[in-house]
N, C-alpha and C positions, 0 to 999 in steps of 0.2 A: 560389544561395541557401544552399549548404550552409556557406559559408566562411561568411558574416553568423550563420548556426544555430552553428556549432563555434563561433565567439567569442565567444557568449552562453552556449551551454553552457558555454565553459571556465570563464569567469567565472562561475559558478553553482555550480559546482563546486567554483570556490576558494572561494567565501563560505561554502559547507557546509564543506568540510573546516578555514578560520578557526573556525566557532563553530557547532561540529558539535553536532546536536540531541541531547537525551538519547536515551539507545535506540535509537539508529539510526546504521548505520552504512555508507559507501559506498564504491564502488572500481569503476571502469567494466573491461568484460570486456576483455582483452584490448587493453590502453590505447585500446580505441573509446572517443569520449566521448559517440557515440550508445548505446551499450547500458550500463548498470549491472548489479550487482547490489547489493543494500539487505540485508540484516540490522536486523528490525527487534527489539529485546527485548520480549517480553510484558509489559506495564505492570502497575506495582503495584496489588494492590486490586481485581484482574480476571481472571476464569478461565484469560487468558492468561498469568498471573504464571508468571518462571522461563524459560519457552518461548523460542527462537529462531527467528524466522523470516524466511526468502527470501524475497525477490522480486525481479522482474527489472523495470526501467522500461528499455520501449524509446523513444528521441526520436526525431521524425523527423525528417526533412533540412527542411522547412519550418518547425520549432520558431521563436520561439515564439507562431505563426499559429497552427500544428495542436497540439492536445493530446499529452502522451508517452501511450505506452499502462503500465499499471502490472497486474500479474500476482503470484500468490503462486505461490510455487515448492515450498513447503511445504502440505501440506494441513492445513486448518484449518476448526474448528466456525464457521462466522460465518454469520450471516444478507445479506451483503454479498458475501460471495467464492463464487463457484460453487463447486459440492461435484466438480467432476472434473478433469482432468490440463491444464484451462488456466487453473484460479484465477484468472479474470477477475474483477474487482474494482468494484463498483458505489459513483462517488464521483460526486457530483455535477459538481465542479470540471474532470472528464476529460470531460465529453460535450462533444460537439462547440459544442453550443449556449451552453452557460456558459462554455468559455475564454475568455479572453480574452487578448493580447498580454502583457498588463502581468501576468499571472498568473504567477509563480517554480517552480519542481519542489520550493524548501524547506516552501510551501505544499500542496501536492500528498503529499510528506513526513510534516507535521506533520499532518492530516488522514487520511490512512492509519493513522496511528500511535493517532489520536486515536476512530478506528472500532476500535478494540482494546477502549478504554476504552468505550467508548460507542456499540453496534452503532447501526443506523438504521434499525429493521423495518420504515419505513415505504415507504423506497426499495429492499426486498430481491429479490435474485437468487436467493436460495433461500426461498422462501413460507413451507413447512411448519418450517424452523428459525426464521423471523421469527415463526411465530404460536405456537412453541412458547415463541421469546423473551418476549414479550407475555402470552399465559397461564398457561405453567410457565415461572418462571425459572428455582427450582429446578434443574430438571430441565436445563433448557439450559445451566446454570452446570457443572453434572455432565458431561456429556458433553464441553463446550468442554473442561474439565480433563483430561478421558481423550486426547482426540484431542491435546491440547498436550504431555503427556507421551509420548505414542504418534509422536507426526512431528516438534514441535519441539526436537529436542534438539541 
């Protein structure tokens, strides 16, 4: 199975690195083309402005059946990413139930990126920063700003 996964991954690969997304940028570890790492930039117009951030997407050998798994490697104020040392990443499009085959990693990608600009308090991993999002923006605009200066540099 793995050889069918690698030549989907490669190709996946090439097409990003053809018409590579704004803000994002990729290089798999160690020429695995199962493991990445991502650099994604903090979008304009959003607490995350300026900021850089890691993460690791792991594929697995049955890709593109199983979902990649996607991790921030940087810590980050998000109502979306666990607040501890495995930045597990809460997208919809990764749960087992919504993959689907024909789903790409650019998508996976662009959606990531797109949780920068536009948290999802409603699917959050961290409760108390989602209802902080929701009731004080302010305040969680504030603090995103602090922690994006403070780790993603």
């Amino acid at each position: 199975m793995s050889g069918s996964a690698l030549k989907r991954i490669t190709r996946e690969f090439a097409e990003i690195s053809a018409n590579p997304l704004e803000g994002v940028v990729i290089f798999p570890i160690d020429a695995d083309m199962f493991k990445w790492n991502i650099e994604l930039t903090g979008p304009k117009d959003s607490p995350y402005e300026g900021g850089r951030f890691r993460l690791n997407l792991t594929l697995p050998e049955t890709y593109p059946f199983k979902p990649p798994v996607l991790s921030f490697a940087t810590k980050i104020y998000h109502p979306n990413v666990s607040n501890d040392d495995k930045g597990s990443m809460c997208l919809g499009i990764l749960r087992s139930d919504a993959w689907k085959p024909s789903c790409k990693i650019v998508a996976v990608l662009e959606m990531a990126r797109g949780l920068l600009l536009e948290p999802n308090p409603e699917d959050a991993v961290e409760n108390s920063i989602a209802m902080e999002y929701k009731n004080n923006r302010a305040n969680f605009d504030r603090i995103a700003r602090e922690w994006t200066r403070s780790y993603a540099k």
